[in-house]
Structure formats: structure tokens, C-alpha cells
N, C-alpha and C positions, 0 to 999 in steps of 0.2 A: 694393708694400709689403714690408718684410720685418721679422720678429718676433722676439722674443728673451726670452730669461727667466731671472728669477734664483728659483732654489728657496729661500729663508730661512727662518728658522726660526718666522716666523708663518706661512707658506706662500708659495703661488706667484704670484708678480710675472712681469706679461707687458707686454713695452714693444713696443708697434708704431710703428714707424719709415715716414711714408707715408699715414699711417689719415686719414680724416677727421674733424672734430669731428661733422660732419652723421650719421656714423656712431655715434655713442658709445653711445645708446642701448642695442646690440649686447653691446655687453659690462656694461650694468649687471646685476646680479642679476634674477633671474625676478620681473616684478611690483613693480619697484620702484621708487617715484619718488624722486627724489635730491634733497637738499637742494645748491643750490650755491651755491658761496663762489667769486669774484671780485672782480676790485678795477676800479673805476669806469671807468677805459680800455677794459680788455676791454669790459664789458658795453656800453656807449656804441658800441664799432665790431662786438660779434658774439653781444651779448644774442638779436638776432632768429635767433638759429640755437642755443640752447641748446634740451637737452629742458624739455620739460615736470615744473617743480616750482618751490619757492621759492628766491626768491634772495638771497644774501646778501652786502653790496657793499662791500668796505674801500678804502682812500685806498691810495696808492700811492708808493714808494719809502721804505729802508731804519726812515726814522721812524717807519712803521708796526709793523715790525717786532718786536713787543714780549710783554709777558705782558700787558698792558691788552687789547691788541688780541685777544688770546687770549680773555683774560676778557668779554670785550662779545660772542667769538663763541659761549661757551659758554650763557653767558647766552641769547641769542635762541633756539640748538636747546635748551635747560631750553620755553624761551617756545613752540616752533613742539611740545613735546611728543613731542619724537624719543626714542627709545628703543633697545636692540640690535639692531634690527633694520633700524635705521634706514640709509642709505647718502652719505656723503657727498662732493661729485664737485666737486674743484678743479678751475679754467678758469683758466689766467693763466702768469705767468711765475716766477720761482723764489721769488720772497717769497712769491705766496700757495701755491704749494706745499710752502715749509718749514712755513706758517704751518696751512696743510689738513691739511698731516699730523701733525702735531703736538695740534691741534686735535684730530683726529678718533681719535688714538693714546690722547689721555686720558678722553676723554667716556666716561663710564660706563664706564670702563677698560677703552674699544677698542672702536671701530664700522667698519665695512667702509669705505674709500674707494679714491677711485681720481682720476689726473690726465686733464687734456688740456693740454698742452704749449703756450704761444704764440710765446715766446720762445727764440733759440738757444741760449743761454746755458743756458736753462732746460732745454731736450732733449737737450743735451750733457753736462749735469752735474746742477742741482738738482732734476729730477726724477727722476732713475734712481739706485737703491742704498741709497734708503730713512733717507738721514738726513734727519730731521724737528726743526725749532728755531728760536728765535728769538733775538733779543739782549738780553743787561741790559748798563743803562745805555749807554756806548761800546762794549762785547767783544760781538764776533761769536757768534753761535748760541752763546752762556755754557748756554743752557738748550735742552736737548731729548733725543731717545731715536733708535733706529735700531729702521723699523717697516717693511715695504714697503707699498707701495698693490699694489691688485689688480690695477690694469694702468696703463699710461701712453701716453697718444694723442700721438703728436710728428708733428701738421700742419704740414708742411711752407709750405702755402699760407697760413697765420697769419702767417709770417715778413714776409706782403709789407708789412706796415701798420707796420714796426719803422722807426726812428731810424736812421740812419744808425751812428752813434754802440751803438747796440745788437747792430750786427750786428758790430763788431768787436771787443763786450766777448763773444761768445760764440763770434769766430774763436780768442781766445787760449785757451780752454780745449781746443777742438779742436787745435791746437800744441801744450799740453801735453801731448795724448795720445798726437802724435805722437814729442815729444823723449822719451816715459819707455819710448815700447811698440814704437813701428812707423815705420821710418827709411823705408820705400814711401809710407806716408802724407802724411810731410813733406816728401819729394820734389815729392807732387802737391799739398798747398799753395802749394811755393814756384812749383810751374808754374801755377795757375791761382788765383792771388791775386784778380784785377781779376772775373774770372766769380764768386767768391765772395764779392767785395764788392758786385757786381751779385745777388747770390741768383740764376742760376745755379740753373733747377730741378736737373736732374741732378749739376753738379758739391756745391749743398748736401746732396742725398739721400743723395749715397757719405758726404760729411765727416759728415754726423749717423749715419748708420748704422754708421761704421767706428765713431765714436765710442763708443755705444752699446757696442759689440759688445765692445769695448775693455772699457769700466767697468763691464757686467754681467757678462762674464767672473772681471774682480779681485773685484768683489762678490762673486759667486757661490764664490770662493776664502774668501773672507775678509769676511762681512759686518758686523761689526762691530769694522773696523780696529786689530786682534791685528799684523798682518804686513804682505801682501801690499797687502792698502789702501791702505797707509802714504804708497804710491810716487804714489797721486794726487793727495796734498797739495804735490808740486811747488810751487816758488816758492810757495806761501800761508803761510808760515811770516811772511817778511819782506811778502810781498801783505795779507796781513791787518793789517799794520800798517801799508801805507800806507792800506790803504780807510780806516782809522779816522783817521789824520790828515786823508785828502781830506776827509772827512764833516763833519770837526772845522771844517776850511778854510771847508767850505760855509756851516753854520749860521752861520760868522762874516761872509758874505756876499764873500768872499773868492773869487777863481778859483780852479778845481781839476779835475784829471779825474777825474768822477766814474765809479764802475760797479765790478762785483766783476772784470769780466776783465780793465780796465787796470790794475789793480792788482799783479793776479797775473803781467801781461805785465811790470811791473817789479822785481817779486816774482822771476819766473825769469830777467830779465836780473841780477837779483843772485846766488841760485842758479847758474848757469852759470856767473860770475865766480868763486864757493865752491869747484865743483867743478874749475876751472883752479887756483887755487891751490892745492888740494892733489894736483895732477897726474894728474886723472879725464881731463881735454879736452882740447883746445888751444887758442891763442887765435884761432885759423882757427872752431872751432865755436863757441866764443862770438861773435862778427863773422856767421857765418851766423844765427846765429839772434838777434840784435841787427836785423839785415836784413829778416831775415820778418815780426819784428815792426813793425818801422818800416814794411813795405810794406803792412800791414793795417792801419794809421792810430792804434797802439798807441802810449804812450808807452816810451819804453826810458832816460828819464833819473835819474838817482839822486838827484835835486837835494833831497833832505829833511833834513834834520838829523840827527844819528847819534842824540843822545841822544832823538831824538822816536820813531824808529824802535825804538830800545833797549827805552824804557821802554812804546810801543804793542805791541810786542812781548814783554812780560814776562809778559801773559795768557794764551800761546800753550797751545789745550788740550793739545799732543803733549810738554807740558813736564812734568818728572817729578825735581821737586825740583831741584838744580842742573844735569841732566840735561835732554837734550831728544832727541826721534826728527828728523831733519833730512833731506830728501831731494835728493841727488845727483844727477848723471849721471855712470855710470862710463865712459858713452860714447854717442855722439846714437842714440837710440831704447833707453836702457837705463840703467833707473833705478838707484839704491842708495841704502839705507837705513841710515844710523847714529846712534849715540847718540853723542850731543857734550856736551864739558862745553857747560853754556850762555854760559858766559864766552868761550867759543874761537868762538863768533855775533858776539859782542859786540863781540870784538876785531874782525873781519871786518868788521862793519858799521862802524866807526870807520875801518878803513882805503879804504872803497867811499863814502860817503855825505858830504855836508859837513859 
């Protein structure tokens, strides 16, 4: 196991990398029994290994994700007569942990909670660093706050029950971490791809831990994305505007890759493309990392239409009136952050997209 922490300014966030769920009990408060909030998958395959307390079971994927679902969970701990003392312990993958923490950030404005990790995706990124939120209407997490939980369990052995399909919406976020911070990291992606797509105890345990290590570092710099943060919104600028068209695609019963990390895998093959144009890269590093992507079973195609990308993109929270924060690579393992007109995306996106 190995541990990490970010000090924030509600206090101290500890993420163990390695831990068990069968452990959690360990780190709840003295005497405490946990109200827990899951969504119907998890508790069906690992309800029989939660602690002891009430449990609280939402529907699952992005749909969920809302201020209703918020509202029906407020409502029940009003109903279960939880109060500030009360503690309450998300199980699941990043939706109910945006949705846990967020939850449990406004309940009686602010009650103790903490994760247990299922998902890689989720141990890689939506549960470490304390942003908490959901989404209105179409726009990604439109609403929420930056809170930490008191600790976060990223059980490795939860991974084994995942999708195919899930394991390599949470390899791209791990490639992000590598193209913004650490060119060793991405090295040993590109050499043990097929072990990480097999989950690979030891080769997943380094890529979550490195990860980790990575984003509670920038957090711990910067926890509520002033600067330094900035640089882990990599490819989600134009990534958030495919999730919304896929999403869009779906409800219309249409084909589409769904998930937040193919997204952002085409998100950064556009990014990448950005950062060559204005003479950050070369076309040698965008082609490498087109590769890695494609060998983790991501999409890397641009096929969506400029004006849909455009306009899903005009929501973007890092945007600041004409203006927007847009993140670079000034060179593979090293990010950069600039203000851009947002017209000079637009053009880009018009000259990348159909």
C-alpha cells in the first residue's frame, strides 16, 4: 500500500493506493456508523463486504448525475435523521463520488465523508483533489464546490469486475498524467500496454499510485485550480465537448463511444495537434501519442463536426468572457498554460474537425 495526502483548507485528505474496502471501517471516525451512498452495480457485486450502516443506492451512469439525484439524497439523510455528526462513506466510481461529495459538502453545510474507490478512472482522477459536482441539463459538473473527503480507498482488486471498455476510459487519464508531468511514466505505458489492459496487479498499482502522487502533489499546490491545477484539464477543454455530443448521440439511440476518458483521449489527440501548430511539439510527438492511445483501445478520431464541438464547447468553465485558460504541451511530459482568445480554439477546431 502506499499513502498520500493533500492538506486543504477544510483539512487533511489521505488517499491510500493498495487499501482494502474490507478495511475501511479503519479509517471511519471513532464510533461511527456511515451512512453509505452507492449505485446499484457496486452493491449487487460487493454490498456483502460493506461496513455496517444504511444504505443508500442510485441508478447509474451520467443521467444520474444531476441536482434531482442530489435532492432525493438529501431528502432520505433529512429522513434517516443524520445530523453533523453524522459521516458519510461513498462506494463506487466517479459519478457517485462527485455526487457523495457534493452531497455531503452541503448537508447541513458540511458533514464528514470519505471514498472507497471502484473504478480506475475514478482512483486516477474523480476521486482525489476534492472537486465535488454534478451536471445541469447537457454541461458537465455546471454545479458544484471543491471540498476534500477525509480519505480515499483506491482498491485495486475492485478493478477486477470492470468493462473492458472502463478500464481504458481510466488508462487515458493515467496518459494524461503522463504527457503533462512525467515522460518515465509514459515510457512504461507505452512498454506495458497489453499488462495494463489485462489489470496487471503490479503494473496497475505503480500507474494508480504514480498517478495519484502526480494529482495530490498539483492539488496540494493549488487546490482550487488558481494556476497549477490548470494543467490537469489537458484535452478536457475540447473532451468535454465530445462527452456531451456522445451523450447527446446516445439518448438518440445512435452509436457512440461513450465514457469521460475516450473523450479526453480525443480531447488530447486534439490538444496535441494545438500544441504542434503553434510550434510546442512535433509531429513525431503527436503520432507517439496518437499510438498509445490507439493501443489502449481509445478513440483518436476527430470525426464530429466543428460547429457541434464549437458550440458544446462554449460552456467551458475555464472560459473568462472572450477569453479562455487552454492547456498545452510545451514538450511531452510538460505542460503549459495559456490564455487564448477563444475565437483563436474555434479557428483550430474548424481547421481539425469535419
Amino acid at each position: 500500500m502506499k499513502s498520500f495526502q493533500v492538506n486543504g483548507q477544510q483539512g487533511l485528505s489521505s488517499i491510500h493506493v493498495g487499501e482494502s474496502l474490507l478495511n475501511v471501517s479503519a479509517y471511519l471516525p471513532k464510533g461511527a456508523t456511515p451512512i453509505i451512498i452507492t449505485d446499484e452495480n457496486i452493491n449487487a457485486l460487493y454490498g456483502n463486504k460493506f461496513p455496517q450502516g444504511p444504505v443508500l443506492t442510485i441508478g447509474t451512469g451520467e443521467k444520474i448525475k444531476t441536482l434531482a439525484t442530489v435532492e432525493t439524497l438529501l431528502r432520505q439523510l433529512i429522513g434517516l435523521a443524520c445530523d453533523r455528526s453524522s459521516f458519510i462513506l461513498g462506494i463506487g466510481g466517479g459519478i457517485v463520488t462527485d455526487i457523495v461529495g457534493f452531497v455531503a459538502s452541503i448537508f447541513l453545510r458540511g458533514v464528514g465523508f470519505g471514498f472507497v474507490s471502484t473504478s480506475l478512472l475514478s482512483q486516477v482522477d474523480a476521486s482525489v483533489g476534492g472537486k465535488n459536482g454534478v451536471n445541469l441539463d447537457a454541461f458537465k459538473n455546471m454545479v458544484g464546490l471543491f471540498n476534500q473527503p477525509e480519505f480515499v480507498i483506491c482498491d485495486i482488486d475492485l478493478l477486477e469486475t470492470l468493462p473492458k471498455a472502463e478500464i481504458s476510459n481510466g488508462l487515458a487519464e493515467i496518459v494524461k498524467h503522463g504527457l503533462i508531468c512525467d515522460t518515465e511514466m509514459l515510457t512504461f505505458i507505452e512498454n506495458n500496454q497489453q499488462k495494463a489492459l489485462d489489470l496487471d496487479r503490479d503494473t496497475i498499482f505503480r500507474l494508480v499510485a504514480d498517478s495519484v502522487a502526480i494529482k495530490s502533489r498539483v492539488v496540494q499546490q493549488d487546490e482550487k485550480e488558481a494556476g497549477e491545477r490548470r494543467k490537469l484539464n489537458f484535452g478536457h477543454t475540447i473532451g468535454h465537448a465530445v462527452e456531451k455530443i456522445n451523450q447527446e448521440r446516445l439518448n438518440q439511440g445512435k452509436l457512440a463511444h461513450t465514457g469521460h476518458g475516450r473523450a479526453v483521449a480525443t480531447g488530447m489527440v486534439a490538444a496535441a495537434m494545438f500544441s504542434q501548430k503553434k510550434g510546442m511539439v512535433s509531429q513525431k510527438d503527436v503520432t507517439r501519442i496518437t499510438t498509445l492511445l490507439k493501443g489502449l483501445n481509445l478513440p483518436v478520431e476527430l470525426d464530429y463536426p466543428a460547429d457541434q464541438i464549437i458550440e458544446a464547447a462554449s460552456r467551458d468553465k475555464k472560459k473568462q468572457g472572450s477569453d479562455l485558460y487552454y492547456v498545452f504541451l510545451s514538450a511531452l511530459g510538460r505542460a503549459r498554460v495559456e490564455k487564448i482568445r477563444y475565437d483563436e480554439m474555434n479557428e483550430f477546431i474548424r481547421s481539425v474537425f469535419c
